[in-house]
MARKESE-729825 format. One record per residue (C-alpha): residue number from 1; residue in one letter; y negated, z, x. Coordinates in steps of 0.2 Angstrom, whole numbers, plus 2048, in hexadecimal, padded with zeros to 3 digits. Layout:
{resi->NUM resn->a north->Y up->Z east->X} $
...
END
This chain:
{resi->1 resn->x north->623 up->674 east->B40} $
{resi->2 resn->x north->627 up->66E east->B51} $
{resi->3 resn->x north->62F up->65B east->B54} $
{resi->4 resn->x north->638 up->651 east->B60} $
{resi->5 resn->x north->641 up->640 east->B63} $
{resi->6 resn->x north->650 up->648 east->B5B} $
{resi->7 resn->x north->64B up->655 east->B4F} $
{resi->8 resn->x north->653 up->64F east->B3F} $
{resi->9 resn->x north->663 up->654 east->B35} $
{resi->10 resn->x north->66B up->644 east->B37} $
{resi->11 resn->x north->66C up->644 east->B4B} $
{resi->12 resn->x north->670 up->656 east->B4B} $
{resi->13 resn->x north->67C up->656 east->B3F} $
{resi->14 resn->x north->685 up->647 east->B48} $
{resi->15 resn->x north->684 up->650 east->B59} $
{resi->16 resn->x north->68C up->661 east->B52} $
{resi->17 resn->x north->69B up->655 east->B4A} $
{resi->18 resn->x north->69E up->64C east->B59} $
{resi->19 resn->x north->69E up->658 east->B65} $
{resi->20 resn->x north->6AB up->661 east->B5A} $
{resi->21 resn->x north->6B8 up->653 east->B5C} $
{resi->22 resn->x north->6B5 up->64A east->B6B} $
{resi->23 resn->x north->6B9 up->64E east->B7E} $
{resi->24 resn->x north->6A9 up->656 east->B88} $
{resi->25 resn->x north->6A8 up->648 east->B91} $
{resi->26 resn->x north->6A6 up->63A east->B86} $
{resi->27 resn->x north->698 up->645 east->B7C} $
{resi->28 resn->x north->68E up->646 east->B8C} $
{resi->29 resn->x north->68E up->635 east->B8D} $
{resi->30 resn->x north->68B up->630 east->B7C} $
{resi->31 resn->x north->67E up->63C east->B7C} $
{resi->32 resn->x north->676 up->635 east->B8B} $
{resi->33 resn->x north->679 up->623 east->B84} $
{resi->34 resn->x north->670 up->62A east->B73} $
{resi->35 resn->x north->662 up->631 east->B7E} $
{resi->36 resn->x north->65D up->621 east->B88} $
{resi->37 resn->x north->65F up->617 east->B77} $
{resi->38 resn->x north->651 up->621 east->B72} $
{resi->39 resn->x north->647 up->61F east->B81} $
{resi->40 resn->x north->645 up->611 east->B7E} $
{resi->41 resn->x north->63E up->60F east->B6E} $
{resi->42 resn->x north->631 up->61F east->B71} $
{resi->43 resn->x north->627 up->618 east->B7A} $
{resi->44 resn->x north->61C up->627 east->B73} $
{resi->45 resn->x north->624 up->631 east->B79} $
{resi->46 resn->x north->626 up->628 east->B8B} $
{resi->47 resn->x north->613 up->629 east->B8C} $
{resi->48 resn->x north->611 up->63A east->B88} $
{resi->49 resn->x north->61C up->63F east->B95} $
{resi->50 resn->x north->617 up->632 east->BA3} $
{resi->51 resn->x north->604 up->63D east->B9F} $
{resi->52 resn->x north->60C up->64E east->BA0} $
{resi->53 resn->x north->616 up->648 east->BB0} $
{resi->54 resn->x north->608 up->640 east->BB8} $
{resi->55 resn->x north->5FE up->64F east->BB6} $
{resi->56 resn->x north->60B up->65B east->BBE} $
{resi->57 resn->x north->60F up->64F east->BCB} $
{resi->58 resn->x north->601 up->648 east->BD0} $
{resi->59 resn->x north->606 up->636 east->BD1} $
{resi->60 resn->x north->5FD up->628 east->BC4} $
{resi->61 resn->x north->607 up->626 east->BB2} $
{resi->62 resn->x north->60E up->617 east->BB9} $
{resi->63 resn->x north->618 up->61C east->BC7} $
{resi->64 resn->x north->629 up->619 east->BCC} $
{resi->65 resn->x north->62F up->629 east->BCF} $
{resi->66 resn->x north->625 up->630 east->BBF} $
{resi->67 resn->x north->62F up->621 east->BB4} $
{resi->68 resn->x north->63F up->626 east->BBB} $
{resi->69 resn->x north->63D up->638 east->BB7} $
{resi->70 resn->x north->638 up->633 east->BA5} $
{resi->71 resn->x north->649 up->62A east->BA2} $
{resi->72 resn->x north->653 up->638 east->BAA} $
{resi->73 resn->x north->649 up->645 east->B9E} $
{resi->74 resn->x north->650 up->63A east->B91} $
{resi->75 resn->x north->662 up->63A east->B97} $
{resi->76 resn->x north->662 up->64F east->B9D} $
{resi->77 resn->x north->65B up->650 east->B8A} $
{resi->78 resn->x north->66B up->645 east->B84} $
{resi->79 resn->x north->674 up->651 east->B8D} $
{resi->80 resn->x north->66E up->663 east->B89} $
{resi->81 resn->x north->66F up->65D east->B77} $
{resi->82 resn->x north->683 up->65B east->B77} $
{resi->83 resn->x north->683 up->66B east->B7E} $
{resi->84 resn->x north->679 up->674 east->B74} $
{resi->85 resn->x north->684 up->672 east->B66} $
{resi->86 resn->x north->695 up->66F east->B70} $
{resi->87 resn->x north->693 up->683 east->B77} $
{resi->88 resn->x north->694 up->68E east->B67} $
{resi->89 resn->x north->6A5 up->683 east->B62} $
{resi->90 resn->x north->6AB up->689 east->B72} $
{resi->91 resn->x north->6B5 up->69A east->B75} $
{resi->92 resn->x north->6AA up->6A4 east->B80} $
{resi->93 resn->x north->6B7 up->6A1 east->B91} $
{resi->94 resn->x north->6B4 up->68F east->B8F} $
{resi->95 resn->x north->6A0 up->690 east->B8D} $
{resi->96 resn->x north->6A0 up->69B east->B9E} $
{resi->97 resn->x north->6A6 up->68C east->BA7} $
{resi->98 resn->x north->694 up->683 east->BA3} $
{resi->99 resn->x north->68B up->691 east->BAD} $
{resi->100 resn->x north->687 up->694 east->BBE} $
{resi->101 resn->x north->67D up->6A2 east->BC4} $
{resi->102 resn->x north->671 up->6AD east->BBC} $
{resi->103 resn->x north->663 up->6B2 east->BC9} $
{resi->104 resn->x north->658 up->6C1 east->BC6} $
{resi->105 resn->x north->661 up->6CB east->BBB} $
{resi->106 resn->x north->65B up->6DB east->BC4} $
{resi->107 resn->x north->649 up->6D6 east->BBF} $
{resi->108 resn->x north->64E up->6DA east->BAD} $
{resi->109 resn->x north->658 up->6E9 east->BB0} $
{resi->110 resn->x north->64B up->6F0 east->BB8} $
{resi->111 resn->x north->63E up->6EC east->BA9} $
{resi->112 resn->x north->64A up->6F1 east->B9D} $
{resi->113 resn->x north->64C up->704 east->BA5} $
{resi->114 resn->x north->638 up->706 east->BA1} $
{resi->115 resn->x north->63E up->705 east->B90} $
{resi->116 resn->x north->630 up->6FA east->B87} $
{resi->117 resn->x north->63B up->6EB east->B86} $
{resi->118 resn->x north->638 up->6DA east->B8D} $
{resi->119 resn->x north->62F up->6C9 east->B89} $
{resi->120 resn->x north->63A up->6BA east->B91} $
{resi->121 resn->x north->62C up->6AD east->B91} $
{resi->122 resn->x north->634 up->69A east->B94} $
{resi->123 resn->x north->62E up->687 east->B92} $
{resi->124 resn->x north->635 up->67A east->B8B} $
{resi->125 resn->x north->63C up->678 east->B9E} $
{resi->126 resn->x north->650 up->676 east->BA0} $
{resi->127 resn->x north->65C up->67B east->B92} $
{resi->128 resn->x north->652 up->68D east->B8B} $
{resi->129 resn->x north->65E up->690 east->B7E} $
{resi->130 resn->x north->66C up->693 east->B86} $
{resi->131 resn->x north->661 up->6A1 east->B90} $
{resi->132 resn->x north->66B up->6AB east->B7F} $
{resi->133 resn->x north->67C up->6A9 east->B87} $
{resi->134 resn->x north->678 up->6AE east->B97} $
{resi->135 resn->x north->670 up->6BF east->B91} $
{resi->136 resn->x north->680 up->6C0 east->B82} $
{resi->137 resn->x north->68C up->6C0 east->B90} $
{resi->138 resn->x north->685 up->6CF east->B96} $
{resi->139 resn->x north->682 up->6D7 east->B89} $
{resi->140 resn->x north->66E up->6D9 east->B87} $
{resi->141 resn->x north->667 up->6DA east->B75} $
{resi->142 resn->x north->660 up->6CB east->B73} $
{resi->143 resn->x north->650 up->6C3 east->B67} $
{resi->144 resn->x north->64A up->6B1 east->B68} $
{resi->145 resn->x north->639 up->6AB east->B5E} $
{resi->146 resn->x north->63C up->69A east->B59} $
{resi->147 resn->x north->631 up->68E east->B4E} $
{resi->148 resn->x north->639 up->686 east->B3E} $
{resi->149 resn->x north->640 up->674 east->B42} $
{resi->150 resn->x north->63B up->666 east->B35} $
{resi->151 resn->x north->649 up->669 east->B28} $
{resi->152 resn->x north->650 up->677 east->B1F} $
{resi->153 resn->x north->662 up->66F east->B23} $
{resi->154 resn->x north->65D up->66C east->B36} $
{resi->155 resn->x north->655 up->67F east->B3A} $
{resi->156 resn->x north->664 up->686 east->B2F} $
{resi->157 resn->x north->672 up->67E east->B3A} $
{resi->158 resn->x north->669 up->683 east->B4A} $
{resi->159 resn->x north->666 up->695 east->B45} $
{resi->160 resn->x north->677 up->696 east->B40} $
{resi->161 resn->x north->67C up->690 east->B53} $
{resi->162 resn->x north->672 up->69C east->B5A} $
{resi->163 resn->x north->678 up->6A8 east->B50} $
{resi->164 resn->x north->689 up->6A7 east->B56} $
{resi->165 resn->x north->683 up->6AB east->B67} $
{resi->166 resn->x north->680 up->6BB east->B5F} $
{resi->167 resn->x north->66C up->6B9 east->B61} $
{resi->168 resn->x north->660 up->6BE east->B54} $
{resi->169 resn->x north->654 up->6B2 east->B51} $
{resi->170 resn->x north->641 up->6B5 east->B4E} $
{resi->171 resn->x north->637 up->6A6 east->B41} $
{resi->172 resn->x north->627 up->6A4 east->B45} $
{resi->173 resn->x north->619 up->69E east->B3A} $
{resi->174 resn->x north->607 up->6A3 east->B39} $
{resi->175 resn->x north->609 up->6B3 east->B31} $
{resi->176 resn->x north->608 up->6C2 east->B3A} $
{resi->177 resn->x north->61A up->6C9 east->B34} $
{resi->178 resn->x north->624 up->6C3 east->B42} $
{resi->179 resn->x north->618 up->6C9 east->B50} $
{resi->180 resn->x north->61D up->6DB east->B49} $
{resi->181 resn->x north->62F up->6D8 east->B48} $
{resi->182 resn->x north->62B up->6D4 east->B59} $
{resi->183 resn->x north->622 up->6E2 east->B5F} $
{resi->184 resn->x north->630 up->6ED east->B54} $
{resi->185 resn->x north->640 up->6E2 east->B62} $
{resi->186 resn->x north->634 up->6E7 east->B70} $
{resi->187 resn->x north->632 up->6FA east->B6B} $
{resi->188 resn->x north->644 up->6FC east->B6A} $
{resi->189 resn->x north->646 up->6F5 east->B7B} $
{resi->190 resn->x north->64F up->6E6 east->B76} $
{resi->191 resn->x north->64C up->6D3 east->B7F} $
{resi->192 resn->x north->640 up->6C6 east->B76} $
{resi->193 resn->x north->641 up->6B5 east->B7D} $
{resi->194 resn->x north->631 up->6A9 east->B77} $
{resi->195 resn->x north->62C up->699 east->B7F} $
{resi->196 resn->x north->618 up->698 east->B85} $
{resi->197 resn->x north->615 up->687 east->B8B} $
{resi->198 resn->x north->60E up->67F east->B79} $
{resi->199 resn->x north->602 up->686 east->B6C} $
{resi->200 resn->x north->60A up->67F east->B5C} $
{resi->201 resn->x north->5FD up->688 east->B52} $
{resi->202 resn->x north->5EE up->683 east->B5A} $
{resi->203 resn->x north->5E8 up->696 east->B5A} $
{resi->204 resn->x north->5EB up->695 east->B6F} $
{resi->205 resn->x north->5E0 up->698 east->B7F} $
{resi->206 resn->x north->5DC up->68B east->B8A} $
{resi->207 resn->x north->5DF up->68D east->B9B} $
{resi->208 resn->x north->5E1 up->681 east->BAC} $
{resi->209 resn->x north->5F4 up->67A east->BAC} $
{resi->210 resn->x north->5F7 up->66D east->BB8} $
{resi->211 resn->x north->5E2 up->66B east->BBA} $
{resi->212 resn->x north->5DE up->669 east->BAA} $
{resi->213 resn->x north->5DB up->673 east->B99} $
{resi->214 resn->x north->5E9 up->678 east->B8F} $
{resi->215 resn->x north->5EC up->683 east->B80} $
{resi->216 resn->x north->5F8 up->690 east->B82} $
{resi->217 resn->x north->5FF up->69C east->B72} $
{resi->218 resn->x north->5F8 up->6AD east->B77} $
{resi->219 resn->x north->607 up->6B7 east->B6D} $
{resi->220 resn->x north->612 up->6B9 east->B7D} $
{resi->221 resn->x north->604 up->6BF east->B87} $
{resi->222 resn->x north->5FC up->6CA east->B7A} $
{resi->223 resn->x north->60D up->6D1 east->B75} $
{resi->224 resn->x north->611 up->6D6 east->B85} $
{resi->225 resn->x north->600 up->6E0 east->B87} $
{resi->226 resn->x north->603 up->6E8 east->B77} $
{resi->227 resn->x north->613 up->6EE east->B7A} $
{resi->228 resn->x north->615 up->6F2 east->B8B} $
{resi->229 resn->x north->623 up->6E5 east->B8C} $
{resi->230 resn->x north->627 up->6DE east->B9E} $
{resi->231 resn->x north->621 up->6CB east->B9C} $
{resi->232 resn->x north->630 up->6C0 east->BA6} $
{resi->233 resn->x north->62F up->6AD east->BAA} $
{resi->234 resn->x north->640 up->6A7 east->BA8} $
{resi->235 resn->x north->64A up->699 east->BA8} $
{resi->236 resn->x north->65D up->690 east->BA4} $
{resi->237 resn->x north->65E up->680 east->BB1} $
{resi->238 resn->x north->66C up->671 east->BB2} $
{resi->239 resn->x north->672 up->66D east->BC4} $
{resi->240 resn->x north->676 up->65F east->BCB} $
{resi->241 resn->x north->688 up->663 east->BC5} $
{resi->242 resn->x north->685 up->666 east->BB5} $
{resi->243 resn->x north->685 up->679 east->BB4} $
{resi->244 resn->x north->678 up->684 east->BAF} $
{resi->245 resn->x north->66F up->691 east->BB8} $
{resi->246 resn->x north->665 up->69F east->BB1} $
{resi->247 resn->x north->655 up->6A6 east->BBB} $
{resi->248 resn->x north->649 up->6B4 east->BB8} $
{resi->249 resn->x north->637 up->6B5 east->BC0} $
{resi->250 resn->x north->630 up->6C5 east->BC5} $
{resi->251 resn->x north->626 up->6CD east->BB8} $
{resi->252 resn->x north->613 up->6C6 east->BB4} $
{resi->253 resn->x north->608 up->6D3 east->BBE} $
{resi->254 resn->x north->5FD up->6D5 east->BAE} $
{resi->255 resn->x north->5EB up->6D8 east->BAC} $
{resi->256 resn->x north->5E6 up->6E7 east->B9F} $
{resi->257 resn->x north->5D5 up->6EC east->BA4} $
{resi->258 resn->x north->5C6 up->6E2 east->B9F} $
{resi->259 resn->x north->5C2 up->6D6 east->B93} $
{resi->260 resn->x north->5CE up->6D4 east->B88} $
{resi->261 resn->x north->5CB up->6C1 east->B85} $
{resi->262 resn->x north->5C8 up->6BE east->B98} $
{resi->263 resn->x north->5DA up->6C9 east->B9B} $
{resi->264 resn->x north->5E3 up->6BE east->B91} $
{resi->265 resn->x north->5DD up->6AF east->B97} $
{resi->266 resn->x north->5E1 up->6B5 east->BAA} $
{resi->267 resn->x north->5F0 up->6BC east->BA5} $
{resi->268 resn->x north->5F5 up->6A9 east->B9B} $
{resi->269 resn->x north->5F0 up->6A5 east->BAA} $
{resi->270 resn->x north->5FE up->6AC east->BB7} $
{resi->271 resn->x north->60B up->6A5 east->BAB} $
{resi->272 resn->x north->604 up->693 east->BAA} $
{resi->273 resn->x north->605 up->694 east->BC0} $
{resi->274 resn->x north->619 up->69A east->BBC} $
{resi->275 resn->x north->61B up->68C east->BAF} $
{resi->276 resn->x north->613 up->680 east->BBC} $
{resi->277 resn->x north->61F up->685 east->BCB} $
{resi->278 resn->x north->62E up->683 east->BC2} $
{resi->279 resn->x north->627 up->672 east->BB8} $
{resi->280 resn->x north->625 up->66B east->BCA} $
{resi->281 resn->x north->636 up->66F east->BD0} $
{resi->282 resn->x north->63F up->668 east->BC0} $
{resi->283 resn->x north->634 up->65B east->BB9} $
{resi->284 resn->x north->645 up->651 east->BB3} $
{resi->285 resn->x north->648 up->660 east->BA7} $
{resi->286 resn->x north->637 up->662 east->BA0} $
{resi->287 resn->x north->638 up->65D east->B90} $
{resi->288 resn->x north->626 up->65D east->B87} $
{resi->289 resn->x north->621 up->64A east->B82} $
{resi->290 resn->x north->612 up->651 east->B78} $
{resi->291 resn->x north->605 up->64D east->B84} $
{resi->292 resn->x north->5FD up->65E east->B8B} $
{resi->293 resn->x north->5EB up->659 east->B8D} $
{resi->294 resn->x north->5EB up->657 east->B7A} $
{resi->295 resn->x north->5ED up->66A east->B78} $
{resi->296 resn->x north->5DB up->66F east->B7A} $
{resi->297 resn->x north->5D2 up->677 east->B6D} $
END
């Protein structure tokens, strides 16, 4: 089951009240307020990301610019949070007001008219769920894979808000059922959105991310060979006005021929350089405190 600062009933619960009766506003910055209450009492956390940061950065753990973008992680985290749960209260004209533009969407047209359906791969990089409401809008059928929160309470309030976005959601676990209900989305050219930056299961790959060894999940990649699916980074971006904006990557140019194990490494490989390039350009809205180079094998 995955964790994080705020995965518990109690501050998820609280969130999905407030936000219910209490201007938009005044959420953000209770959220925010919330967010940087909890950095800093994790320091945990703080040094995991001050690793992962330094790593992608380049700079030592220690510097200036690296401990300001750990505090503004914090308070965009604050933020995407009162969001999460403020949009599927809203009426849909009202939730259309939080987006911006949605960059690519020809990349999945096109992908979708080969008829094998599409893998949208994400990190945990900028606000990935609400990737749902900009497909929803347009009317794509939409799956996402998601990994059981830490409570029955918790995972049963946050499938029941991506359920209003009209989104069927995928539980994974260790068994090999949801990898066919994938494969089964996939075949009947529906979109399946996963993310690929962590290997909760420890079953993973290493390969280089940010000049070191890191365990990836294989399921994307291998899915994707499997199927014939069209393998597409994406991404769901705050701006500086507090909008989101959706973009699509091209297609990973995938690798079919050879080794199988050396294929999937290589082909891991082209989405880790995706991952990287976005990471670099957003580090304030990567939000991954685990620290990376304890992901090895």
């Amino acid at each position: 089951m995955r964790q994080h600062i705020l995965d518990n009933p109690i501050s998820y619960y609280a969130i999905f009240s407030s936000v219910r009766y209490l201007p938009t506003r005044l959420c953000h910055w209770l959220g925010k307020l919330v967010a940087l209450i909890v950095y800093a009492f994790s320091r945990k956390d703080r040094d995991g990301l001050a690793s992962n940061l330094s790593l992608a950065l380049r700079r030592p753990p220690a510097d200036p610019f690296i401990r300001k973008t750990i505090r503004q992680i914090f308070k965009n985290y604050g933020h995407y949070m009162v969001d999460f749960f403020l949009m599927p209260q809203l009426p849909p004209h009202k939730i259309r007001r939080f987006f911006a533009e949605f960059k690519g969407e020809e990349i999945l047209q096109s992908a979708l008219a080969n008829g094998k359906g599409v893998i949208l791969l994400t990190a945990h990089l900028g606000n990935w769920e609400f990737g749902s409401m900009f497909l929803r809008f347009r009317n794509y059928p939409l799956n996402v894979v998601a990994l059981a929160h830490n409570t029955y309470s918790t995972n049963a309030l946050i499938n029941r808000l991506r359920a209003n976005k009209a989104v069927n959601v995928i539980e994974v676990d260790r068994s090999s059922f949801s990898g066919i209900e994938i494969l089964s989305c996939l075949r009947n050219n529906e979109i399946v959105a996963m993310i690929g930056d962590r290997d909760f299961f420890g079953s993973g790959r290493p390969i280089d991310f940010f000049g070191k060894k890191v365990s990836f999940p294989v399921g994307p990649v291998v899915l994707a060979m499997k199927s014939g699916a069209a393998l597409i980074p994406a991404f769901v971006l705050r701006q500086s006005d507090g909008r989101y904006f959706g973009v699509l990557e091209e297609a990973v140019p995938f690798l079919l021929e050879g080794d199988r194990d050396d294929v999937i490494e290589k082909n891991l490989g082209k989405t880790a350089r995706v991952f990287e390039k976005y990471i670099r350009s957003y580090p304030d809205q990567w939000y991954c405190p685990h620290p990376i180079t304890g992901r090895t094998p």
